[in-house]
Structure formats: structure tokens, C-alpha cells
C-alpha positions as CSV (number, residue, x, y, z in Angstrom):
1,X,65.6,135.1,-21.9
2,X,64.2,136.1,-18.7
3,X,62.3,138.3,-17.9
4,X,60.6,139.9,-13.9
5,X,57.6,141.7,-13.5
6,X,57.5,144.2,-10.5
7,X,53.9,145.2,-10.4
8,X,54.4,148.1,-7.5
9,X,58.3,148.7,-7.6
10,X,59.6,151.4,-5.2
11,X,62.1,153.6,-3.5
12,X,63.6,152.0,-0.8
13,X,65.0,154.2,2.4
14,X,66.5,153.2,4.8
15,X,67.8,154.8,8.1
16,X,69.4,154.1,10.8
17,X,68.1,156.1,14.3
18,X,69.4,155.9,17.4
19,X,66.7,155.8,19.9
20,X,64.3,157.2,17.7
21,X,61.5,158.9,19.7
22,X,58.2,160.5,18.4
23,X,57.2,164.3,18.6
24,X,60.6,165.2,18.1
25,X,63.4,165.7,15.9
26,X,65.2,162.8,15.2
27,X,69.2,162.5,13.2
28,X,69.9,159.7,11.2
29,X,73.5,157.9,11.3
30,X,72.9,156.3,8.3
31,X,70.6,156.6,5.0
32,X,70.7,154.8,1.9
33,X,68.5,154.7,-1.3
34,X,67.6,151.5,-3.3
35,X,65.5,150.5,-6.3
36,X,62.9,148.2,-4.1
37,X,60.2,145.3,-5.4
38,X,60.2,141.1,-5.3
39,X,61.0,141.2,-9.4
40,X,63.7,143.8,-8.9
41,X,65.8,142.1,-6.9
42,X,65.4,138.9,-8.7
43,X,66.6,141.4,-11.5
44,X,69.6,142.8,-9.8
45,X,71.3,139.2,-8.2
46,X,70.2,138.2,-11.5
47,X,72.5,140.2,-13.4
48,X,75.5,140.0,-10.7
49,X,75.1,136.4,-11.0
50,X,75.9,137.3,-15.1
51,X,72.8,136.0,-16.4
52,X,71.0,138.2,-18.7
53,X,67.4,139.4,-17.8
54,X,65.1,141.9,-18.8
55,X,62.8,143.6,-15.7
56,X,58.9,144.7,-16.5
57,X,56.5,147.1,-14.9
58,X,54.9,150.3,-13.9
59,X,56.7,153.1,-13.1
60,X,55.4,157.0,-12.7
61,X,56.8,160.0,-12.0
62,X,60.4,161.4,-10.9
63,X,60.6,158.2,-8.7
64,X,59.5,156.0,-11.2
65,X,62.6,157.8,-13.0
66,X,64.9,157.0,-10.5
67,X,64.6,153.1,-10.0
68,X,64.8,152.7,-14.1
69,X,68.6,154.7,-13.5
70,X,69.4,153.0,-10.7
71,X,68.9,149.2,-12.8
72,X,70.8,150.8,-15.5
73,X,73.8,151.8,-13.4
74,X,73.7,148.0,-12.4
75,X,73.8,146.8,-15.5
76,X,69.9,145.4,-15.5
77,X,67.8,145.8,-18.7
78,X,64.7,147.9,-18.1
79,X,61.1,147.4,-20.6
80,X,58.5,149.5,-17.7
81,X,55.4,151.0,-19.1
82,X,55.6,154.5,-17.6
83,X,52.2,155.8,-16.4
84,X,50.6,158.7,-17.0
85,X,49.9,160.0,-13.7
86,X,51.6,159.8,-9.8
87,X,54.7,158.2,-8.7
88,X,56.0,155.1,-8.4
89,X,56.0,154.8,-4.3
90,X,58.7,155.2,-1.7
91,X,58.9,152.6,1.0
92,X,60.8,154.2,4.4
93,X,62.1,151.4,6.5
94,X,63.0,152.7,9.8
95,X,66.3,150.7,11.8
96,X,66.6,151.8,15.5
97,X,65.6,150.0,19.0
98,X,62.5,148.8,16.5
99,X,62.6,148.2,12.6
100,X,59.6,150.5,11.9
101,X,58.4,150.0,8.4
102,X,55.9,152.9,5.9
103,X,55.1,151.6,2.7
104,X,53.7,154.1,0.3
105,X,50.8,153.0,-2.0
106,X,51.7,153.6,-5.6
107,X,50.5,155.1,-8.5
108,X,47.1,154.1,-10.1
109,X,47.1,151.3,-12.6
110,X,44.2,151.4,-15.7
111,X,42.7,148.7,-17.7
112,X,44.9,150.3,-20.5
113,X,48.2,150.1,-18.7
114,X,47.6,146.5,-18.0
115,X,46.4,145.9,-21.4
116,X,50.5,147.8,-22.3
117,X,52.4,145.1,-19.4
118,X,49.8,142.3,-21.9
119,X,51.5,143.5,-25.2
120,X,54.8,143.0,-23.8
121,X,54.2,139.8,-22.4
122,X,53.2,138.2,-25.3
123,X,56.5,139.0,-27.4
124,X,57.8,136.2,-25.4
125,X,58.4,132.7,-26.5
126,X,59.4,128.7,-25.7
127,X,61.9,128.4,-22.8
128,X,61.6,131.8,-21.8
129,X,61.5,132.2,-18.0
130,X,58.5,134.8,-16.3
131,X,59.0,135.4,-12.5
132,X,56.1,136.7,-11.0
133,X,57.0,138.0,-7.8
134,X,55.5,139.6,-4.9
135,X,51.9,141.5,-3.9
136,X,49.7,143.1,-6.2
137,X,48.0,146.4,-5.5
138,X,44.2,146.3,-4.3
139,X,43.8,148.5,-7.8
140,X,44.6,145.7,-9.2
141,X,42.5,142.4,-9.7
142,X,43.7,139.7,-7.6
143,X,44.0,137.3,-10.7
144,X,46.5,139.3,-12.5
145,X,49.2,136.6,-12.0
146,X,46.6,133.6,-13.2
147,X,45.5,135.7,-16.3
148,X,48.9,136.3,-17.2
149,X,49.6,132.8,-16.7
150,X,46.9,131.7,-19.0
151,X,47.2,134.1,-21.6
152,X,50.8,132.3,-21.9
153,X,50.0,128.9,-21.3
154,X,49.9,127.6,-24.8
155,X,53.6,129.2,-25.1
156,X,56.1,127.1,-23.7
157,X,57.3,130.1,-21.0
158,X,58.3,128.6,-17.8
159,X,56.5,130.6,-15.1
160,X,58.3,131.3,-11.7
161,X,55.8,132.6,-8.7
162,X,57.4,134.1,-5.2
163,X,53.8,135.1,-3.9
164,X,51.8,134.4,-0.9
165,X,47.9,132.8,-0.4
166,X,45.7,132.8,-2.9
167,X,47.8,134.5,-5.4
168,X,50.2,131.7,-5.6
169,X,47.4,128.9,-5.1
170,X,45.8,130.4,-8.2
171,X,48.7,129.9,-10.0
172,X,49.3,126.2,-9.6
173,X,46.7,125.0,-12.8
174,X,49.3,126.4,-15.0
175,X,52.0,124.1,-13.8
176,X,54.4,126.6,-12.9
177,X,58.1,125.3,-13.6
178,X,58.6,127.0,-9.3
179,X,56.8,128.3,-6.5
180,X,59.1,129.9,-3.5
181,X,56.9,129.9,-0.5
182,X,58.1,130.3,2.9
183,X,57.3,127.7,5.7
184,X,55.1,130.4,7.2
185,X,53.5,131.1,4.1
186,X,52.8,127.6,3.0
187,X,51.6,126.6,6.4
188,X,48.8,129.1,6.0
189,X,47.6,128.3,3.0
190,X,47.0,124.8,4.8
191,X,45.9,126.3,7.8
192,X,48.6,124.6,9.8
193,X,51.9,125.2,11.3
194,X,55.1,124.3,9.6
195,X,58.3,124.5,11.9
196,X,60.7,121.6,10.6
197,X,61.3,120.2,7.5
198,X,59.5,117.2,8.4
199,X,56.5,119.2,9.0
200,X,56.9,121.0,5.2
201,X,57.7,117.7,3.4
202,X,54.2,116.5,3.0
203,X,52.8,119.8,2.4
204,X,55.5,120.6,-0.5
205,X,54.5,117.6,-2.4
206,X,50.8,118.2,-1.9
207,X,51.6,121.3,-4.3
208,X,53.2,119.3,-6.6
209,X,50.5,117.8,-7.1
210,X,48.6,120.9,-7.1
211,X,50.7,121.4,-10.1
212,X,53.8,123.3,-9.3
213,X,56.9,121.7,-11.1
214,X,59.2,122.3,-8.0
215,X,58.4,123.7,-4.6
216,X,61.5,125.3,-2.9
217,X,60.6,126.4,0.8
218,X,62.6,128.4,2.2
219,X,62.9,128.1,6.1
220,X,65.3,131.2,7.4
221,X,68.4,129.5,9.5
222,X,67.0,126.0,8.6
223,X,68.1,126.2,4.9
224,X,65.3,125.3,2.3
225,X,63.4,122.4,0.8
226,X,63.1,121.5,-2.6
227,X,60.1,118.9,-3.9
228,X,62.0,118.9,-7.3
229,X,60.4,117.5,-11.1
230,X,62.6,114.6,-10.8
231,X,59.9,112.8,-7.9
232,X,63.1,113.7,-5.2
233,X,63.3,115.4,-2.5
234,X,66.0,117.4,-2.1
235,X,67.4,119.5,1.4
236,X,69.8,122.1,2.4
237,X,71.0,124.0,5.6
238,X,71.6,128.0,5.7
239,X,75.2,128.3,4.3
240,X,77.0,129.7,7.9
241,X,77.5,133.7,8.4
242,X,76.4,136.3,10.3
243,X,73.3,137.6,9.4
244,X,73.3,141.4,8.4
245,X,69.7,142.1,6.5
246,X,67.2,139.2,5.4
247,X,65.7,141.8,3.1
248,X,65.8,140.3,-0.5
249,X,67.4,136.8,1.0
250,X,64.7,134.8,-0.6
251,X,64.5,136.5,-3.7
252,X,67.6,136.0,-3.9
253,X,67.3,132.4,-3.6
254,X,65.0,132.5,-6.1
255,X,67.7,134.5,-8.7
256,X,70.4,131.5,-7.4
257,X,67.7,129.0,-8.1
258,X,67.3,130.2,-11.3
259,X,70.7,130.6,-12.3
260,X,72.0,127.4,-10.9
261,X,69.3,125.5,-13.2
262,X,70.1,127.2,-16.2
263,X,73.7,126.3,-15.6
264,X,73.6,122.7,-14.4
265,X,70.4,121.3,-15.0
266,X,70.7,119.6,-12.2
267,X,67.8,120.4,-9.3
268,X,70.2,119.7,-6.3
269,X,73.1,122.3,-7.7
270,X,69.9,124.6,-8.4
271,X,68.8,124.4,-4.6
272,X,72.8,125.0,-3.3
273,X,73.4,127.9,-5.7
274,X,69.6,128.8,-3.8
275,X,70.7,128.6,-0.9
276,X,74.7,130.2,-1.4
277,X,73.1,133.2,-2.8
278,X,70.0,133.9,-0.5
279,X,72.9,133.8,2.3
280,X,75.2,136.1,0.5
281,X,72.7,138.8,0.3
282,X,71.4,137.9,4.1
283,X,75.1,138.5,5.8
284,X,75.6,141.1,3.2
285,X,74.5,145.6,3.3
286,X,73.3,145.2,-0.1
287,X,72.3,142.2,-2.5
288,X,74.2,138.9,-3.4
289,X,77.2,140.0,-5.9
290,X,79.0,137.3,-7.8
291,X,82.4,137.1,-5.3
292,X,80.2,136.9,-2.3
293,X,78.0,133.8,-3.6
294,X,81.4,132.3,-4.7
295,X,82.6,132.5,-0.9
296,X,80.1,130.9,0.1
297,X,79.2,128.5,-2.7
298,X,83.3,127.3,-2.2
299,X,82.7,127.0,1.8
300,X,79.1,125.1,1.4
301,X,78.4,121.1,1.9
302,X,76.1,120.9,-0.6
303,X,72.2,120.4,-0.6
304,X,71.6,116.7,-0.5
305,X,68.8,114.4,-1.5
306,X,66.4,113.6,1.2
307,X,66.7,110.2,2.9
């Protein structure tokens, strides 16, 4: 089974402005309303991918409500500890001649509730998959991913991190099965400046040994990067389409990533069902569905092994 945890989930708006102007009233053209967080979209392209998951964390409140219906209309299996207080946040995401983003904070999370997200996570056994994926609230302690990690270590659950700086470096002495930085991301934790593939080679394999399993860097319109278990190194260009909204492309990746592995076994299919799905939700209005990846996946090369 698989299972995400979404530490902060949300309420994603979004709206379109034309011109949008402050001190007065502004119209939108367009609105719409997703269930928002790193784990939760994993969750979603998960399920439209038709592979089974289960998605963990805190929710509060009326919002908190709303993003548990909103994975059960699509089909996505829900186990959140619902707090006793607040709401789970809303995140506004402003589109007009500038994306203008407001991320609201979340509800407060005890020693107790994380003590509840504990209970759960030790229910689950050998060749279970974990993705932990995205920021953790400054509530929170900034070791929350590593003290899951090691509470489970002795387990046999194959951990998946999409996280940045020292929450993902902290993760490596558990030998995660997959880390998903970024160039950008994995550049900093370096302190230097990753703009080609050649450039993120070295630096993927120094987290291998590090002890990530498999580094996939994903690098935008240059495709992504895989420093796989099998000692190869494995490469793949951005599937071609117009691009619509990167938002939840490299989770989706991740979900692809995932899903190709489970199906194939085969690292270099894992990275191109990566890499067909992150595009299908990047030229797509709302996250990779099952046709979409096809279209693509039936158009695409291939990810090849590195010379």
C-alpha cells in the first residue's frame, strides 16, 4: 500500500484578474477551488494513474471538511486526524499581469496530534511505500520527517521525500528508496549552481552516497535526472506541450515515478512514466489524469541511460 502525508494541506483558490490594481475593487474572470498540499497531489495523480493510496494528515475545521470531500469525490482514500481547534488553511493564488501568491498558516499542531499521525504510521508494514512531501509548519519540529523515518526504519517501508534543505538532507541516513529535488534545490544544499545536467550529475550521486536509493532531479523544460539503485544513470527530456500551470508538475512526477516502478520494475520506464506525467499535469488546468499521461507516454522517446 501507499500511503502520503500532507502535514499542512489546504484550500487552493485560484483567480484570474485582469489588471488587478490595489485600493480598489477588483472582478475575477475565473475562480476555481482545489484540495492543495505536496502529499495530496501525489494522492490524486496517484489514484488517476489507478493505483491505490491512502492520504494522511491534519485537517481542522469546515475547510479541513472540504479537502477530505473533495479526495473522496476523486476517488482517493482519506485516514486525517482531525484537530481540535482552527482550520485547515486556504492558500489564494492570484493570476493577472503578476501571479501573486497568500498562503495562510494553518491550524495548530500538539505533541498529542503528532503522537495520533505516530499511531497511524506504525500500522504500516514491508514494501509499503511513505511519501513525505513538502514543508513543515514552524509549529512543528524540523525533524518530523527524520523521526518518522526512524521510528520505521527497522520496518521494511520504502520512504519517498519531495522536500527541500535540511529537511531532505536529514533524511538521507535512512536510505530513502527516492528523493525528488529540483536542480535549484539541490544546488543549494551544495551551495552551488546547477543549470545542466552535467552540472547535477555529480551532485546526484554524491546523495547516493549520502544514502538516498535514487535521486530524480527534476530540471523544468530540461526533463529530469535519475541516479538510479542499479549504479546507472539515467536521462530524460520534458515530453513536448504547451505549458499551462507547473503547479503540482513535480509531484506529479513523483506519483508517475511511483507508479511506473511498481508496474515495471524497471528504473528507466519509472523515470519516463516521471516525466509523461509531470508534463500532463504541466500543459494541463488541473492534474495528470490517466488519458492525458497516455498521450503523452504514446508520443515520448523514452528516458535513456546516460552515456
Amino acid at each position: 500500500m501507499i500511503y502520503t502525508v500532507t502535514v499542512n494541506p489546504s484550500l487552493d483558490y485560484i483567480v484570474d484578474v485582469e489588471h488587478f490594481t490595489t485600493g480598489i475593487v477588483n472582478r475575477t474572470t475565473s475562480e476555481v477551488i482545489n484540495a492543495g498540499g505536496k502529499g495530496i497531489n501525489v494522492s490524486i495523480v496517484l489514484q488517476n494513474l489507478g493505483v491505490e493510496n491512502r492520504s494522511l494528515g491534519f485537517v481542522a475545521g469546515f475547510t479541513g471538511t472540504e479537502i477530505e470531500n473533495m479526495l473522496t469525490a476523486k476517488g482517493v482514500k482519506t485516514d486525517f486526524i482531525h484537530l481540535k481547534e482552527g482550520l485547515s488553511r486556504i492558500n489564494v493564488k492570484l493570476r493577472s499581469d503578476k501571479e501573486t501568491e497568500i498562503n495562510g498558516q494553518g491550524p495548530f499542531i500538539s505533541q498529542d496530534d503528532i503522537q495520533s499521525l505516530y499511531d497511524k504510521l506504525d500500522t504500516l508494514k514491508e514494501d509499503d511505500t511513505l511519501v513525505l512531501a513538502g514543508s513543515i509548519p514552524s509549529t512543528l519540529p524540523e525533524t518530523l520527517y527524520s523521526d518518522i523515518m526512524e521510528r520505521l526504519q527497522n520496518k521494511g517501508v520504502r520512504f519517498v521525500v519531495d522536500a527541500t534543505r535540511d529537511l531532505l538532507k536529514k533524511s538521507l541516513p535512512y536510505k530513502p528508496f527516492m528523493v525528488k529535488p529540483n536542480n535549484h534545490e539541490l544546488g543549494e544544499i551544495f551551495g552551488v549552481t546547477l543549470k545542466t545536467k552535467d552540472d547535477v550529475v555529480p551532485y546526484a550521486l554524491k546523495f547516493k552516497e549520502m544514502g538516498a536509493q535514487n535521486v530524480l532531479v527534476s530540471m523544468a523544460s530540461q526533463g529530469a535526472l535519475l541516479a538510479a539503485a542499479d549504479g546507472k544513470v539515467y536521462e530524460g527530456s520534458a515530453p513536448e506541450g504547451k505549458l499551462v500551470n507547473s503547479v503540482g508538475a513535480g509531484d506529479s512526477m513523483v506519483a508517475g515515478f511511483i507508479a511506473g516502478f511498481a508496474k515495471t520494475s524497471s528504473y528507466k520506464d519509472a523515470l519516463t512514466m516521471g516525466l509523461c506525467t509531470g508534463s500532463a499535469s504541466a500543459c494541463s488546468t488541473h492534474l495528470a489524469t490517466q488519458d492525458v499521461v497516455q498521450k503523452f507516454y504514446d508520443a515520448y522517446e523514452g528516458a535513456k541511460l546516460r552515456a
